[in-house]
Backbone bond lengths (Angstrom), bond angles and torsions (degrees), N, CA, C in turn:
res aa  C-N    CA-C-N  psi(-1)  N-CA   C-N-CA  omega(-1)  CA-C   N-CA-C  phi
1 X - - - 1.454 - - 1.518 110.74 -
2 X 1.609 108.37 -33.00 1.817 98.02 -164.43 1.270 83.19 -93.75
3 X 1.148 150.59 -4.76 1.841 133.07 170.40 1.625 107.36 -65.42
4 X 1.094 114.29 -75.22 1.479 130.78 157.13 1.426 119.37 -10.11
5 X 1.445 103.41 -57.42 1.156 103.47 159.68 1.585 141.99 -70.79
6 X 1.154 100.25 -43.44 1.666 115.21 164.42 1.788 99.72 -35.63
7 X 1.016 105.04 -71.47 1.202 117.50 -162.37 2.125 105.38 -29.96
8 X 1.244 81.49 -59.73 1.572 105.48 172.55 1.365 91.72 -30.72
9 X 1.509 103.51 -87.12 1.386 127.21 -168.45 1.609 119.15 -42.15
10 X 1.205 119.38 -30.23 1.307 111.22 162.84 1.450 110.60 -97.07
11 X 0.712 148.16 -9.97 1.853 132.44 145.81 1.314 105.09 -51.70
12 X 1.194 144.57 -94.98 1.294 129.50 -176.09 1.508 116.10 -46.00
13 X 1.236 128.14 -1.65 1.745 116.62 171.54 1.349 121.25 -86.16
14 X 1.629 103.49 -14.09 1.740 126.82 -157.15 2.182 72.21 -96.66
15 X 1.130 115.54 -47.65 1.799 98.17 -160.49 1.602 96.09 -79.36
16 X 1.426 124.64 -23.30 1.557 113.23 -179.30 1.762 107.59 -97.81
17 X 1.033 113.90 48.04 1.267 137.64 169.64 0.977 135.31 -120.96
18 X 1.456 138.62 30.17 1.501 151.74 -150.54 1.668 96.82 -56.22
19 X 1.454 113.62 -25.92 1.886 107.14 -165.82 1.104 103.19 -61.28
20 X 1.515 125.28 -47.60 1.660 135.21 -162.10 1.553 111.81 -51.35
21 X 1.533 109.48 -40.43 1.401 99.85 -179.04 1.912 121.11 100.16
22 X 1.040 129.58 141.26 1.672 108.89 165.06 1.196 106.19 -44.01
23 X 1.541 114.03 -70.13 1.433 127.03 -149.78 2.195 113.46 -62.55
24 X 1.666 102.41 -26.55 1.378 87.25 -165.81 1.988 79.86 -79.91
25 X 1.247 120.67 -56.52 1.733 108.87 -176.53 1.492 113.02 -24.96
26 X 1.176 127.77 -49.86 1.542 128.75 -178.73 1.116 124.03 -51.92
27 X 1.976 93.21 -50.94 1.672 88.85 152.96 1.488 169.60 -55.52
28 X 1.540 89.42 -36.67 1.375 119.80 169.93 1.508 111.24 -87.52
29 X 0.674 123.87 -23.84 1.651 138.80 167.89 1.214 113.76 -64.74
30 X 1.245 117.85 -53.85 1.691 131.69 -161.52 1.035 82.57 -79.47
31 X 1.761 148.03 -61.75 1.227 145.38 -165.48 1.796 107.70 -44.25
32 X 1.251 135.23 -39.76 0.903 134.50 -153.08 1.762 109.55 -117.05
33 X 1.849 105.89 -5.81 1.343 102.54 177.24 1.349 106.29 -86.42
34 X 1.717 105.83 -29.75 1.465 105.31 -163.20 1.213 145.10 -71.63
35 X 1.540 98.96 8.25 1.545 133.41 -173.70 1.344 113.44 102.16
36 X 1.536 111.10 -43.10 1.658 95.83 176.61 1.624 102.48 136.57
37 X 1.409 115.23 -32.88 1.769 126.33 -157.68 1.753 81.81 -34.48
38 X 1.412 95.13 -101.27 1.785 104.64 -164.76 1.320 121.67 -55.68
39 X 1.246 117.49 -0.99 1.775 111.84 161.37 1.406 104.32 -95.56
40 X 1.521 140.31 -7.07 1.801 133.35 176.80 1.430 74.87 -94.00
41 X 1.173 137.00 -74.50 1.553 126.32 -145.48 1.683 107.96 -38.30
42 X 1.542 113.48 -55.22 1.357 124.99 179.99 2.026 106.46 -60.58
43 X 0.787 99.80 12.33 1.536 96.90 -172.17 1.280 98.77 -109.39
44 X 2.038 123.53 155.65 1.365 124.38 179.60 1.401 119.44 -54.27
45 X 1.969 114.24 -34.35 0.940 118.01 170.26 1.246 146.58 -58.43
46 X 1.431 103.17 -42.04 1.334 121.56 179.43 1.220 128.56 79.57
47 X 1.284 147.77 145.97 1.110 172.62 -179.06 1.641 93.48 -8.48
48 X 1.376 119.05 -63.59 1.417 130.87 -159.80 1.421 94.42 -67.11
49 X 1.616 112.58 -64.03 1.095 139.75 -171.45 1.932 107.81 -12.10
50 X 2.007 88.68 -57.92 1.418 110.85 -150.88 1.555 91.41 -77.55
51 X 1.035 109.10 -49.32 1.667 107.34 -169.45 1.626 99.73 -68.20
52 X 0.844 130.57 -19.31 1.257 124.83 170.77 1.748 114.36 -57.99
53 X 1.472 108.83 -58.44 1.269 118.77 175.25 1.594 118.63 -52.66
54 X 1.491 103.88 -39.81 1.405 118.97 170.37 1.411 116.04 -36.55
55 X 1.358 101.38 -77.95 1.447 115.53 153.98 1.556 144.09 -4.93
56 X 1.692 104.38 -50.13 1.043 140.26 158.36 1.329 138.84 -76.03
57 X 0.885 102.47 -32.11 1.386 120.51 163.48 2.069 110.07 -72.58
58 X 1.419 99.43 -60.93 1.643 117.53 173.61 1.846 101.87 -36.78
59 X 1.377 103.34 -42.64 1.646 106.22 -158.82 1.881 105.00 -88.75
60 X 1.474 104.52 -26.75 1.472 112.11 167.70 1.795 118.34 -62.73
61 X 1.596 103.58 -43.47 1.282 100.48 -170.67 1.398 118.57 -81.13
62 X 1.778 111.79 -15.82 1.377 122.90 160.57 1.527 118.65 -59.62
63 X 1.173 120.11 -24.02 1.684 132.16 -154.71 1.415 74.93 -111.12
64 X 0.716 166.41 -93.10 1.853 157.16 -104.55 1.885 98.14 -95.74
65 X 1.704 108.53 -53.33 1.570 93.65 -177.18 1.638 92.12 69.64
66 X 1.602 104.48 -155.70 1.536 135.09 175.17 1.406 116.26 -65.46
67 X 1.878 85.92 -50.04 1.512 99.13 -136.14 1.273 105.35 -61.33
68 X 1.581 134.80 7.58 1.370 132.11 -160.03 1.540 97.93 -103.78
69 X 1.156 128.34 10.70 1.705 114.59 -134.07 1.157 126.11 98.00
70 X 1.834 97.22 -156.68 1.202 117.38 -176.38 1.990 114.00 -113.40
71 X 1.372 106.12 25.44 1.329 127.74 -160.90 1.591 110.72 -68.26
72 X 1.586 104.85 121.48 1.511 110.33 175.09 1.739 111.15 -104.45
73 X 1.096 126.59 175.89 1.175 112.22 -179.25 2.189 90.06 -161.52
74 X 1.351 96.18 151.56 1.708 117.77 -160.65 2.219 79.99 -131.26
75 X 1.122 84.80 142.74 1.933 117.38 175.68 1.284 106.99 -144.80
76 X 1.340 95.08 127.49 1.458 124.36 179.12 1.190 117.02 -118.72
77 X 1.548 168.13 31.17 1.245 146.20 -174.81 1.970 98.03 93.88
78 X 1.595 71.23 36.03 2.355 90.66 170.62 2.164 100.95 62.30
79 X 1.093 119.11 6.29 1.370 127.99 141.81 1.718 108.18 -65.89
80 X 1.454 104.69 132.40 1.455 114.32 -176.35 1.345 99.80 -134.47
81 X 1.720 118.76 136.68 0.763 116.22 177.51 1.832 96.68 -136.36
82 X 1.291 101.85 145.61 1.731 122.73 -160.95 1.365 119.57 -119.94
83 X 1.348 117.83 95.70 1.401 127.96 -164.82 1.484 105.75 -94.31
84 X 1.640 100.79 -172.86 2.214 94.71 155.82 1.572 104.18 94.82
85 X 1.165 105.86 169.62 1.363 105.20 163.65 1.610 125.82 -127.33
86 X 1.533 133.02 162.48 1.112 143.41 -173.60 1.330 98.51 -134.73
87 X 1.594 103.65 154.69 1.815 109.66 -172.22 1.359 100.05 -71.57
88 X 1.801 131.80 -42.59 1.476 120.23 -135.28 1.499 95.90 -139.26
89 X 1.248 125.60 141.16 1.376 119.44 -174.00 1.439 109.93 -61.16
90 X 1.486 121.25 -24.49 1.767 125.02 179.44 1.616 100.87 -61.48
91 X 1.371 114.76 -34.64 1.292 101.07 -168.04 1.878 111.41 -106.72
92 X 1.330 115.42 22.08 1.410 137.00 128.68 1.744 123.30 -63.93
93 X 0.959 95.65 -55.09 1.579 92.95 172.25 1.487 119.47 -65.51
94 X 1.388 95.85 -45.47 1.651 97.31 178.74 0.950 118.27 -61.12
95 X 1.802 130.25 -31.83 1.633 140.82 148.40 1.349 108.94 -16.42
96 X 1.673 104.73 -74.09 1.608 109.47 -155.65 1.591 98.92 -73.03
97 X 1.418 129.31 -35.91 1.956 143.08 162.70 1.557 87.27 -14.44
98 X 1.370 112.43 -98.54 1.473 141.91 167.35 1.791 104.67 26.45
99 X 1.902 72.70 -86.38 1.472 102.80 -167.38 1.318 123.05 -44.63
100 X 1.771 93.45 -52.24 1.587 97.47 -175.89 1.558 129.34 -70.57
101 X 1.825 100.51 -5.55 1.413 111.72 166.77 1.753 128.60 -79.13
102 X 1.359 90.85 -8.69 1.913 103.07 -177.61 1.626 93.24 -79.54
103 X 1.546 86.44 128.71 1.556 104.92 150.34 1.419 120.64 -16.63
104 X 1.407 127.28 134.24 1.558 114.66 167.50 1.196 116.92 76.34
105 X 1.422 142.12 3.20 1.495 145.84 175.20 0.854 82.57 -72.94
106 X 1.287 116.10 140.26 1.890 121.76 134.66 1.552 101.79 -125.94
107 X 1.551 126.53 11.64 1.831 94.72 163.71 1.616 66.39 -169.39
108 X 1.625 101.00 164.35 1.819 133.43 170.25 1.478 105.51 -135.76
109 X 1.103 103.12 117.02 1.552 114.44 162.55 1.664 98.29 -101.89
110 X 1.328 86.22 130.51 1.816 82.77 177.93 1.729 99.93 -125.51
111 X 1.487 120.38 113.58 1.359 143.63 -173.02 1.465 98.82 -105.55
112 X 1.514 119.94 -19.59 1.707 110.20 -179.56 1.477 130.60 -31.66
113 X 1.394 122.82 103.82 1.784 95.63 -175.11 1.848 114.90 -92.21
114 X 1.066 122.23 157.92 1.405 126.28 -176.60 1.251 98.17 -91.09
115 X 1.457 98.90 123.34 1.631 118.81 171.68 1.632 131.63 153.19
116 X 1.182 150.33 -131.39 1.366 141.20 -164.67 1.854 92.29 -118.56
117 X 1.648 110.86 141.81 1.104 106.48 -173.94 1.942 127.49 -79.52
118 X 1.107 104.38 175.14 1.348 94.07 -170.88 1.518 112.90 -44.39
119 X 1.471 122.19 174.47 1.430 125.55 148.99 1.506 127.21 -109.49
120 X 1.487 125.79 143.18 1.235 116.67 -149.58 1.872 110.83 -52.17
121 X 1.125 107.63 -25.75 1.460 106.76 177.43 1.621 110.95 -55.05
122 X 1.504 92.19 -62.05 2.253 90.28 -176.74 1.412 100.19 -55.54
123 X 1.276 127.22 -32.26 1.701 119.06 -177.85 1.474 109.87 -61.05
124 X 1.477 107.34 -24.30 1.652 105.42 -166.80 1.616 117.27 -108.22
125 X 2.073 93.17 0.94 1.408 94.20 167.91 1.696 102.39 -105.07
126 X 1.348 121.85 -26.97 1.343 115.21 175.85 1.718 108.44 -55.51
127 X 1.502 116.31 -39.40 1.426 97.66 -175.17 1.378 125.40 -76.96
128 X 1.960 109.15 -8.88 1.421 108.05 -174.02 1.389 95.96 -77.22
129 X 1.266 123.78 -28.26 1.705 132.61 -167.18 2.119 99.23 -74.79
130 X 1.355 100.82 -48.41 1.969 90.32 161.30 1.031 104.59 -54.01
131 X 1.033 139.25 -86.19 1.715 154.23 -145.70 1.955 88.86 -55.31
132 X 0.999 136.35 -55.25 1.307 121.17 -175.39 1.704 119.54 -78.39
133 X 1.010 104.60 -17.62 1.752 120.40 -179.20 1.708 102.37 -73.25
134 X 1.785 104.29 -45.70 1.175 114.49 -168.39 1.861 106.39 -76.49
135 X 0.989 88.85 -34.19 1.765 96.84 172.51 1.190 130.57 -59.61
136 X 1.502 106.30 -48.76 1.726 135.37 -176.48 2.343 85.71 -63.66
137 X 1.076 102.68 -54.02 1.225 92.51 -167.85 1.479 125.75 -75.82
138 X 1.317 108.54 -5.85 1.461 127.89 177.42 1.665 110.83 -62.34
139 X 1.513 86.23 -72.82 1.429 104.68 161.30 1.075 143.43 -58.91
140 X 1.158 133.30 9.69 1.241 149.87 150.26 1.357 152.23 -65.01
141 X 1.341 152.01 43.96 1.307 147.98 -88.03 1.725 103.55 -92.79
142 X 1.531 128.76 -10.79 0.957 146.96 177.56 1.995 119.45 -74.23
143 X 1.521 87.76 -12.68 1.667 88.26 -152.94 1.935 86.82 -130.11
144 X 1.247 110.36 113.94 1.778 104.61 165.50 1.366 91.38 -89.30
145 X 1.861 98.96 129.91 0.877 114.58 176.78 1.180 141.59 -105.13
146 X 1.280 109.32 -6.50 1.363 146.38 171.96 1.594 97.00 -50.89
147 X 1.752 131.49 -44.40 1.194 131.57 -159.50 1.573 117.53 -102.31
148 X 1.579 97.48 26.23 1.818 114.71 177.70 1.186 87.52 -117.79
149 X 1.866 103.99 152.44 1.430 119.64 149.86 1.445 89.67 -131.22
150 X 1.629 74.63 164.36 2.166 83.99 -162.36 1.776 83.32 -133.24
151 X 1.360 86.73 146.35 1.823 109.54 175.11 1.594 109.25 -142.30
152 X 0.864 131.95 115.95 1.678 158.02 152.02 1.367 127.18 -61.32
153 X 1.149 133.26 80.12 1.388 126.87 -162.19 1.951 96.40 -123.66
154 X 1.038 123.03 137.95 1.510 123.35 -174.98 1.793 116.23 13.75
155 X 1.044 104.79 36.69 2.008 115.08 -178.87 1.306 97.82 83.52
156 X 1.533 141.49 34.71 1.401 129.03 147.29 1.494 107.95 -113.36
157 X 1.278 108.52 116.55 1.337 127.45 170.22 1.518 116.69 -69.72
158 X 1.198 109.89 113.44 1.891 109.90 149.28 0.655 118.50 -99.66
159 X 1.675 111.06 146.49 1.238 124.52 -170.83 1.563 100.76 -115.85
160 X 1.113 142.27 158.62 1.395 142.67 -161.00 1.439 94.74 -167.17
161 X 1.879 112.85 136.41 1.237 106.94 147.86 2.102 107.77 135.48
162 X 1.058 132.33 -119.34 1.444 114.49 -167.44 1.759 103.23 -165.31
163 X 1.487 104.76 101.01 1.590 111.25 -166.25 2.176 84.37 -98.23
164 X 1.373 106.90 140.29 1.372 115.35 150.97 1.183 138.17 -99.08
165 X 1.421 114.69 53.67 1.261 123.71 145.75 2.110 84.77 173.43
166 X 1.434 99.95 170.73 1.389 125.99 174.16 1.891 117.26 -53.19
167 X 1.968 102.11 -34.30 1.342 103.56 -166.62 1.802 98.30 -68.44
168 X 1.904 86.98 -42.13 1.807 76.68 -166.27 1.031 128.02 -87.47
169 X 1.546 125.76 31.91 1.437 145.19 151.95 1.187 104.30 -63.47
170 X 1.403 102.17 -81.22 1.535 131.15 178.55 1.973 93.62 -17.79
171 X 1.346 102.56 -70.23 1.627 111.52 -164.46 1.484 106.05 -47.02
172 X 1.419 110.29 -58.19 1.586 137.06 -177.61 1.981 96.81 -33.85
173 X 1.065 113.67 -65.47 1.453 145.90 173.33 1.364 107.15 -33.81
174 X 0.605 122.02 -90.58 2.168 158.86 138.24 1.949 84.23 7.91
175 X 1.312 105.55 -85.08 1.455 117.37 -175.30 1.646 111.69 -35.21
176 X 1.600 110.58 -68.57 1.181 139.90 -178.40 1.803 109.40 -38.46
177 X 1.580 88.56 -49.95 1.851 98.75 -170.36 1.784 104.74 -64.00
178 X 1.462 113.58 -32.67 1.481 103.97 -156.84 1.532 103.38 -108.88
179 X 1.320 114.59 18.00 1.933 120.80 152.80 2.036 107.55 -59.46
180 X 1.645 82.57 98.89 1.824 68.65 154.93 1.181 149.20 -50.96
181 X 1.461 118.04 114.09 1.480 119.60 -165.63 1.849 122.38 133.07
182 X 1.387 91.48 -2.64 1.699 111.85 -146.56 1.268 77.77 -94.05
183 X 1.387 122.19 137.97 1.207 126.61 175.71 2.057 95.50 -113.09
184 X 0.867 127.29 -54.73 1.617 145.26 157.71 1.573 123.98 -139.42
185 X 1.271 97.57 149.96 1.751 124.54 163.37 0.789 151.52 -99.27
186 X 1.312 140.92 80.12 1.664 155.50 -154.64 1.452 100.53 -89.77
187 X 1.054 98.97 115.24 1.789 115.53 148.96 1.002 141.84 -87.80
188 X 1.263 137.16 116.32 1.793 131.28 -169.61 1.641 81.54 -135.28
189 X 1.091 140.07 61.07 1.405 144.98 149.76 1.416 115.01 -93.86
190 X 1.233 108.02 136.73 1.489 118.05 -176.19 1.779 110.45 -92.55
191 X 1.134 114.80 159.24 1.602 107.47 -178.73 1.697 102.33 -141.17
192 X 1.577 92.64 133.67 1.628 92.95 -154.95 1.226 116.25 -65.65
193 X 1.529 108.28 172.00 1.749 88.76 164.94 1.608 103.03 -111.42
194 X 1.300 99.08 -172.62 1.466 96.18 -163.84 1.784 133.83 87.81
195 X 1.256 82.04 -20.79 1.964 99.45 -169.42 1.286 96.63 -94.45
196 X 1.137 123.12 126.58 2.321 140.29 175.82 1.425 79.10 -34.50
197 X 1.181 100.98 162.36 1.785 113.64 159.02 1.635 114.33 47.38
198 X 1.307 140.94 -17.30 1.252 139.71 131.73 1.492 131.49 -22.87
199 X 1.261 123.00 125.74 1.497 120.68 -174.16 1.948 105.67 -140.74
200 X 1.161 101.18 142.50 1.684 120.12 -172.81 1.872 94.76 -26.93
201 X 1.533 97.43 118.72 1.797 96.31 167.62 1.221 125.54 -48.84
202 X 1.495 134.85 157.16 0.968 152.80 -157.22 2.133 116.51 -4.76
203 X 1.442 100.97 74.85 1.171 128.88 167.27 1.580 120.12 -89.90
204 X 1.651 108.43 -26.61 1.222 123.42 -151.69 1.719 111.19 -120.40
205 X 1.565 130.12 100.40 1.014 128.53 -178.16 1.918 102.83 -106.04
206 X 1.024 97.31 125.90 1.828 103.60 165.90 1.868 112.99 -168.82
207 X 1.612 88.16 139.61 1.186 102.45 148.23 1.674 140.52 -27.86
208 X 1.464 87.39 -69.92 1.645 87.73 176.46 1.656 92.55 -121.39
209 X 1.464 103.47 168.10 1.548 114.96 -172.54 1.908 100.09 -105.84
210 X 1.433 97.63 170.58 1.227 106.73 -179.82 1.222 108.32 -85.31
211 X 1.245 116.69 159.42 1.612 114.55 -179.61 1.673 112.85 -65.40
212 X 1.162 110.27 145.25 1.708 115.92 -161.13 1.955 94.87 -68.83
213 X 1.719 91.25 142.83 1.954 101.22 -167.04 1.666 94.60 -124.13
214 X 1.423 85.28 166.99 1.699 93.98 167.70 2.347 116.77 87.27
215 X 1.684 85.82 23.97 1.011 131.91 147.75 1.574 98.70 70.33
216 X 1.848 110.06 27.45 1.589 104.59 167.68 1.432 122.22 -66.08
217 X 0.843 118.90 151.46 1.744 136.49 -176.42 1.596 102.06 -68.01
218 X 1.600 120.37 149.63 1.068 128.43 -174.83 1.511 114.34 -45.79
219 X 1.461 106.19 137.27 2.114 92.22 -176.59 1.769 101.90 -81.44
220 X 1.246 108.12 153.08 1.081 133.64 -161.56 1.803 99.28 -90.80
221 X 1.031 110.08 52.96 1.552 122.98 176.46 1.619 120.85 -56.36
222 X 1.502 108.04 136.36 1.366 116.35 -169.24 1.695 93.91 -56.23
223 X 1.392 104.61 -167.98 1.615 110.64 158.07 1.548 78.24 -107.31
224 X 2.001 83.32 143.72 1.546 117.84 160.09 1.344 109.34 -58.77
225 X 1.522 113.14 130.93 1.144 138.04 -161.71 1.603 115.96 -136.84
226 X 1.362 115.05 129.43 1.984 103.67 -173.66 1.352 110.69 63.08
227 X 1.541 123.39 158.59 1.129 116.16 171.30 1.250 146.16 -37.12
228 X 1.414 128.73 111.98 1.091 142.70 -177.89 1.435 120.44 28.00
229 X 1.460 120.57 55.18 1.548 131.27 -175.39 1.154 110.09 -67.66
230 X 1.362 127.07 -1.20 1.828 118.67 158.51 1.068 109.67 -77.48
231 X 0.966 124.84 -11.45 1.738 115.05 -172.64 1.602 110.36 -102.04
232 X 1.500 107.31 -10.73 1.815 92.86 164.54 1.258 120.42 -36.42
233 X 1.603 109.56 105.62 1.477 113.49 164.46 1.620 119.04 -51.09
234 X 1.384 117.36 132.81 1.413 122.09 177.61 1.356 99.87 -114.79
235 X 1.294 109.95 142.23 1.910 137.83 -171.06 1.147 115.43 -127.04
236 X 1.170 113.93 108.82 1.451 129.90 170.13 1.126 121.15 -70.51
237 X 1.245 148.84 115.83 1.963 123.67 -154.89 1.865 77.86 -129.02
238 X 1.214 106.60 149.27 1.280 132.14 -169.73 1.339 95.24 -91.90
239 X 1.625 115.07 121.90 1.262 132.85 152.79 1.307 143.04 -53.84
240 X 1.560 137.59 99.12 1.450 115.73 176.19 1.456 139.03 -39.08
């Protein structure tokens, strides 16, 4: 039911979106009509990587059905992350149970909250808030963007996926926080090693982030919009 709906919900989020523009929708759009070949290849994962997650995802939404809720779930490089809601905290657990039994998991973040499911409106403002998060980061020459997945759940954004180095988290973050509508930003992005200025993944929990390093130019920030959207707290959640 909530796929179906999404769908809905992002058609009307793409027309109540005047920021995006023709040209960034075409983009982000085209990226995702065209099957994927040369946008997985350009990704950390890669080609295999993605269809792998695909996969995973395909085998989660078979295993959940209804009966779980209203539960979405985001794959990253067999990282799962579990949005949506379920009536009873037993059947939260049994969510993340599930998950961690599919083939190819290697971690569950479980973000599910217990309670009544969205209404088509928050569905149709969470997707204008993807669709602009996903845009803001497209466009950006600081941030590969190809190696985020973005999730929208009542104005908390996840972020999912593989930043090379610490600054362009920070940036990724930064971007993410100042989408009107954003209530907070969770990160479960990994940061490589090997990369200058890179430091051991999820070491780092805070509220607010450090000011963006590594000598990028001021970010090109919307105007603050709705209540006090600088102050979306951003969360670093510690990686296994």
């Amino acid at each position: 039911m909530r796929r179906s709906s999404e769908i809905v919900a992002a058609m009307f989020a793409l027309a109540l979106t005047p920021a995006l523009g023709g040209c960034a929708v075409a983009v982000v759009g085209g990226m995702a009509a065209a099957g994927g070949v040369g946008y997985e290849a350009a990704q950390e994962r890669g080609i295999n990587g993605a269809y792998d997650d695909v996969k995973i995802k395909a085998d989660l939404a078979a295993q959940f059905g209804a009966q779980y809720g209203d539960v979405t779930s985001t794959v990253y490089n067999g990282r799962v992350l579990l949005a949506g809601t379920t009536p009873t905290e037993q059947q939260k657990a049994q969510a993340q149970q599930i998950a961690s039994g599919v083939p190819g998991v290697q971690a569950v973040y479980n973000e599910i909250v217990v309670g009544t499911p969205e209404t088509p409106w928050e569905m149709v403002q969470d997707s204008g808030i993807t669709a602009r998060v996903r845009s803001d980061l497209v466009f950006d020459a600081n941030v590969r963007s190809g190696n985020y997945e973005i999730e929208t759940d009542r104005g908390s954004v996840y972020l999912m996926g593989s930043a090379r180095s610490q600054a362009e988290l920070d940036r990724a973050t930064q971007l993410a926080r100042y989408v009107p509508g954003v209530q907070r930003v969770v990160s479960y992005v990994e940061i490589r090693y090997g990369v200058p200025g890179g430091q051991q993944p999820g070491l780092a929990q805070a509220q607010t982030p450090p000011p963006p390093t590594g000598g990028y130019p001021p970010a090109p920030l919307p105007p603050p919009s709705g209540p006090a959207p600088s102050n979306a707290p951003i969360q670093v959640q510690k990686l296994p």
